[in-house]
C-alpha positions as CSV (number, residue, x, y, z in Angstrom):
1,X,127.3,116.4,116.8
2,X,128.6,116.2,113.6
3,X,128.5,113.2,112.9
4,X,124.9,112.8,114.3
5,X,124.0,115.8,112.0
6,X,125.6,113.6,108.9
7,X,123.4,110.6,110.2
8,X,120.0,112.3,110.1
9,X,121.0,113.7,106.4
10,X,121.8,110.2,105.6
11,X,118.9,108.9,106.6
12,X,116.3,111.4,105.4
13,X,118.8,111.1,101.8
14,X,117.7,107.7,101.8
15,X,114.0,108.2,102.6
16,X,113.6,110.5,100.0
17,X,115.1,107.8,97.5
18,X,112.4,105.0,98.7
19,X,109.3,107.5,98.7
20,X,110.2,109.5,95.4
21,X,109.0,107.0,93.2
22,X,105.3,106.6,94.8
23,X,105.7,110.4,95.0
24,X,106.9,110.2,90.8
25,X,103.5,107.7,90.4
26,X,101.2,110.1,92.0
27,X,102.8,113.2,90.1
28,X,102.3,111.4,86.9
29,X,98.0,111.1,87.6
30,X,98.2,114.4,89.1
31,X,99.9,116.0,85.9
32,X,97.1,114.1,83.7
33,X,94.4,115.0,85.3
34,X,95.2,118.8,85.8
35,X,95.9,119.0,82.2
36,X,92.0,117.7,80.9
37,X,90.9,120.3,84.0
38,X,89.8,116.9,86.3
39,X,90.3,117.0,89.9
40,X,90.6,114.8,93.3
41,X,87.4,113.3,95.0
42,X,87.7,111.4,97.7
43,X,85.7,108.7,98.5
44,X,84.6,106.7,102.0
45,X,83.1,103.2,101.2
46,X,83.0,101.2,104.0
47,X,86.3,100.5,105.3
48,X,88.5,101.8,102.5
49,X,89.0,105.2,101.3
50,X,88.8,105.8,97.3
51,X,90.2,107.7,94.9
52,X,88.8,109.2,92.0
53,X,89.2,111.7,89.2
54,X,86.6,113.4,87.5
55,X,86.3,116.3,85.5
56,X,85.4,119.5,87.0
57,X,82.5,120.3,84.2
58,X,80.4,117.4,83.1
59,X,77.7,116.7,80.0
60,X,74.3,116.7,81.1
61,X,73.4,113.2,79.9
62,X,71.6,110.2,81.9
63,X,74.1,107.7,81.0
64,X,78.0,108.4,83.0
65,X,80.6,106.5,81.9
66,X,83.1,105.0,84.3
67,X,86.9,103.4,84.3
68,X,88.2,101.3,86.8
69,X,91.8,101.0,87.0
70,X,94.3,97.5,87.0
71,X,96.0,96.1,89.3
72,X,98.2,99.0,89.5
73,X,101.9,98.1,91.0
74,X,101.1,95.0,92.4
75,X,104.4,93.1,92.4
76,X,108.2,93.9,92.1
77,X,109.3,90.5,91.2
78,X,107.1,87.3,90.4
79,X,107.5,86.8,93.9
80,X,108.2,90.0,95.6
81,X,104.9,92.1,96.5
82,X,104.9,95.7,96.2
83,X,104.7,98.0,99.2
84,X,101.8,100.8,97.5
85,X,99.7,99.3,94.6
86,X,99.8,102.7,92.9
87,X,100.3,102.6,88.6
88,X,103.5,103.4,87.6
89,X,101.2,103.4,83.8
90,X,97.8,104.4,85.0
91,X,96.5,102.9,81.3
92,X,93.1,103.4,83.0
93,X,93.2,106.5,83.5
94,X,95.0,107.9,80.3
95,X,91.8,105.8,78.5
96,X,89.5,107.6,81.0
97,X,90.9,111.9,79.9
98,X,90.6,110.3,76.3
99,X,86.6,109.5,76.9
100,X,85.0,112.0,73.6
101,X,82.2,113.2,76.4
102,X,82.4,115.0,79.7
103,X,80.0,112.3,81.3
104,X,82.7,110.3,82.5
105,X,84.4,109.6,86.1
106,X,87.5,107.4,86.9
107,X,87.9,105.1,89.9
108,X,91.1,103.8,91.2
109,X,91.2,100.4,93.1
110,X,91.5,100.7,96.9
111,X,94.7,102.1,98.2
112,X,95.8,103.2,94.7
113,X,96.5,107.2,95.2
114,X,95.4,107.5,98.6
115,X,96.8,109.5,101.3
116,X,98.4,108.4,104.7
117,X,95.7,109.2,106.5
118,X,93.4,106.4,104.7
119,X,96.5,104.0,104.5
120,X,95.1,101.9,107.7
121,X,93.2,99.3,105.8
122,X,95.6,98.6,103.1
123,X,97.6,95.3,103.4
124,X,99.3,93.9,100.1
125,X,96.5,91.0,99.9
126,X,94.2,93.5,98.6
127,X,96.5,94.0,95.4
128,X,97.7,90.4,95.5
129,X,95.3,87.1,96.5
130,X,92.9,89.1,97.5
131,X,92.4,92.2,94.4
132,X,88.7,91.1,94.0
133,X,88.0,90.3,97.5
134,X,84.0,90.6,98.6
135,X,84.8,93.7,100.4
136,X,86.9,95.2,97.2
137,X,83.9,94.3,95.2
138,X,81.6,95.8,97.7
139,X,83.5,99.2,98.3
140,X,84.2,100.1,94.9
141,X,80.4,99.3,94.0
142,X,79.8,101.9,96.8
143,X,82.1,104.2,95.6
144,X,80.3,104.3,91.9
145,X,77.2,105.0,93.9
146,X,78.5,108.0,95.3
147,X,79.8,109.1,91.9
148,X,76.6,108.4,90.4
149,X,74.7,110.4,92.7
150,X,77.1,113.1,92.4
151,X,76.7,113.5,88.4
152,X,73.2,112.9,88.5
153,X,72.7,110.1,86.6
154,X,70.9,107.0,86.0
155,X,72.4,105.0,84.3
156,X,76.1,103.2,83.7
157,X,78.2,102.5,81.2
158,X,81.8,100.6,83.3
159,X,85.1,100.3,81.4
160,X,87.7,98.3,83.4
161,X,91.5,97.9,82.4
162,X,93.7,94.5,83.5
163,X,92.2,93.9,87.0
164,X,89.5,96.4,86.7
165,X,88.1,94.8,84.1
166,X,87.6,92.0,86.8
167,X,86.0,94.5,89.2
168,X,83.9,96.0,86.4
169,X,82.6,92.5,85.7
170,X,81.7,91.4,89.5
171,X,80.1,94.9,89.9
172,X,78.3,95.3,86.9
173,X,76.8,91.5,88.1
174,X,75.0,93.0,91.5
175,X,73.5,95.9,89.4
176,X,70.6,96.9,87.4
177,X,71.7,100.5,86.2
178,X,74.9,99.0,84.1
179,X,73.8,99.9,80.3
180,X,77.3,98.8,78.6
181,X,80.2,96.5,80.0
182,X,83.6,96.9,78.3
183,X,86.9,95.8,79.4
184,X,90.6,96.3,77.8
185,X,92.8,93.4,78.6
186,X,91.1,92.1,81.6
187,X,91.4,89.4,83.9
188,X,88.0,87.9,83.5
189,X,88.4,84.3,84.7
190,X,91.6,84.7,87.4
191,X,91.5,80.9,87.7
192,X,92.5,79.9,83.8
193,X,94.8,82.6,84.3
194,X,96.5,81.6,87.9
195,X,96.6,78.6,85.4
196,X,98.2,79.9,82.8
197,X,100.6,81.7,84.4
198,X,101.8,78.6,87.0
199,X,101.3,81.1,90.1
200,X,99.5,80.4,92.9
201,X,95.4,81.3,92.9
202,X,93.7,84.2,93.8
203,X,92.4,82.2,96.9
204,X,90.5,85.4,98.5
205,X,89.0,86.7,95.3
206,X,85.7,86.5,93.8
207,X,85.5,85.4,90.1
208,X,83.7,87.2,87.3
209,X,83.8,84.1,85.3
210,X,81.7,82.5,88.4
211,X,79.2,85.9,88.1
212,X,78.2,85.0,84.7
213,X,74.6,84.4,85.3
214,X,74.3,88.0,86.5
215,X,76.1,89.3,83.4
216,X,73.4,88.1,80.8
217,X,71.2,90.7,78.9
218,X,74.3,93.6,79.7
219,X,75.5,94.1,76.2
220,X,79.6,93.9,76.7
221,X,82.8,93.9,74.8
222,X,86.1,92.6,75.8
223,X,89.2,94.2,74.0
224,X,92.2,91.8,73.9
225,X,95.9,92.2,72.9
226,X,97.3,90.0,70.3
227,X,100.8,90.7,71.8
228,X,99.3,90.3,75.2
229,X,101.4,87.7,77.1
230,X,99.3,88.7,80.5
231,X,95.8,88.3,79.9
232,X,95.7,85.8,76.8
233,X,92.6,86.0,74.5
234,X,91.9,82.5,75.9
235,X,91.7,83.9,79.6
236,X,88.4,85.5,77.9
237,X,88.0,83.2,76.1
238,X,87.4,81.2,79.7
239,X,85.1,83.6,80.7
240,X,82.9,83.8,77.4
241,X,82.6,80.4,77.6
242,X,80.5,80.5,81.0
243,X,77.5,81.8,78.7
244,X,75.4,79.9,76.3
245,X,76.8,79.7,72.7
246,X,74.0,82.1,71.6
247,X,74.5,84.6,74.1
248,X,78.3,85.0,74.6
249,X,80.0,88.2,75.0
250,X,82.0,89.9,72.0
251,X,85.4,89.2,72.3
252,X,88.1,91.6,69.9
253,X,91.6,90.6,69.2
254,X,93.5,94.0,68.6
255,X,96.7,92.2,66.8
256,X,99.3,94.8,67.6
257,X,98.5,95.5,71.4
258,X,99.8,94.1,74.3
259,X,99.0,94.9,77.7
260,X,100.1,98.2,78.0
261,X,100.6,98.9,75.2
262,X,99.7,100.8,72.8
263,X,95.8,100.8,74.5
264,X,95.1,104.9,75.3
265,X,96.8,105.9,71.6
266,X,94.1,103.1,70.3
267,X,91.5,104.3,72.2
268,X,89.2,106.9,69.9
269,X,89.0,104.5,67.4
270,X,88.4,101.3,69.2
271,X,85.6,102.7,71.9
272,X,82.3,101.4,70.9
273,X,79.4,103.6,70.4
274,X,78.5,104.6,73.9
275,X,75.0,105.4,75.4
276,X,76.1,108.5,76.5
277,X,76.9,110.4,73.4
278,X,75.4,114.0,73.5
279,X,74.7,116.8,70.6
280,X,76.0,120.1,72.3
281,X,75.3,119.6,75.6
282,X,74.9,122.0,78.6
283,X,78.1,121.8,81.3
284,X,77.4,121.8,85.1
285,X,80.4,121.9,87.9
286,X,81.0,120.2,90.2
């Protein structure tokens, strides 16, 4: 009995060493967020389950500002998948509780945060070949609907870090409400960076650099590290390229970033001048 008894300690010992650091991840955006006064939504879109963080008293204003996180977790090794795509640096949403306006909402990627309950969908391909699958796209553009409804606004200004810059992109393509497109470090043409990187392709995932046409007339910018050895400027440079010479996005080198970092300590001085800004404005809950 014993012995059985120093088993099941063993083994529940152990299970608390493998979950504590998702456990450590989700304490970290929990901590964040409780400290700006944001809280949890939940969010059904099709057949995932999002997560996303808003505050809990927003600026009345038409425009809402939104972040999409990166990849998250996506890999141990360079050829080791992770189990939960969950940040272990959430630089998405540390840029998000550093937005100067209350207008703003946060979405993590699908299965990023979630809870057991909504695990049943999530298989690694949707943070590895597959991160900007159709059904990704589609679900987190349903998911910004919901958000949109519930602030009230009309339109959207998207922000997307690493990978959600990608998602920001493909998204921002199918709409007609996006009034401002800016991504930090993001992966903008996956196929010059596969490339780059000498990794296999993203074989399941849609390309912003192929959504080009649906990008022109959306005024964007695209922040890149100088120290970035992830996404190199030429990766958006790739996707720039797409456009004709007279229209091309604005690309911005930030010499003394890198992927990371140093991106949400940057961040007050390098956000463009958003649609959204408001002189005193009144606060609703929600």
């Amino acid at each position: 009995m014993l012995l059985r008894t120093l088993s099941l300690l063993a083994l529940l010992a152990l299970a608390s060493c493998i979950s504590s650091p998702l456990a450590e991840r989700q304490s970290k955006a929990d901590l964040l967020v409780a400290s700006k006064g944001w809280h949890k939504l939940r969010l059904p879109a099709v057949e995932f389950a999002l997560t996303a963080y808003v505050p809990s008293k927003i600026a009345a204003t038409d425009t809402l500002t939104i972040y999409i996180e990166g990849d998250g977790l996506a890999w141990l090794t360079r050829s080791v998948a992770s189990d939960n795509p969950t940040p272990r640096h959430p630089v998405g949403l540390e840029l998000a509780t550093r937005h100067p306006h209350n207008a703003v909402a946060y979405l993590a990627r699908p299965c990023q945060y979630v809870d057991q309950q909504d695990w049943g969908r999530c298989k690694q391909a949707y943070w590895t070949s597959d991160r900007f699958a159709p059904e990704v796209i589609t679900a987190s553009n349903l998911a910004i609907d919901t958000i949109k409804q519930r602030f009230g606004a009309k339109r959207l200004v998207l922000v997307g870090y690493s990978g959600g810059g990608a998602v920001a992109a493909l998204i921002a393509a199918r709409r007609h409400d996006v009034a401002q497109l800016v991504t930090v470090a993001g992966n903008l043409d996956h196929h010059a960076w596969t490339n780059s990187h000498h990794v296999q392709p993203l074989k399941g995932s849609l390309n912003p650099a192929d959504a080009w046409q649906g990008l022109q007339g959306i005024p964007q910018l695209h922040l890149v590290g100088g120290k970035d050895k992830n996404i190199t400027v030429e990766v958006v440079e790739s996707f720039a390229a797409r456009f004709p010479a007279q229209h091309r996005p604005i690309i911005k080198v930030v010499p003394d970033a890198d992927h990371a970092c140093c991106w949400a300590e940057k961040w007050p001085a390098l956000l463009p001048p958003l649609p959204d800004a408001v002189s005193n404005p009144p606060l609703k809950t929600i």
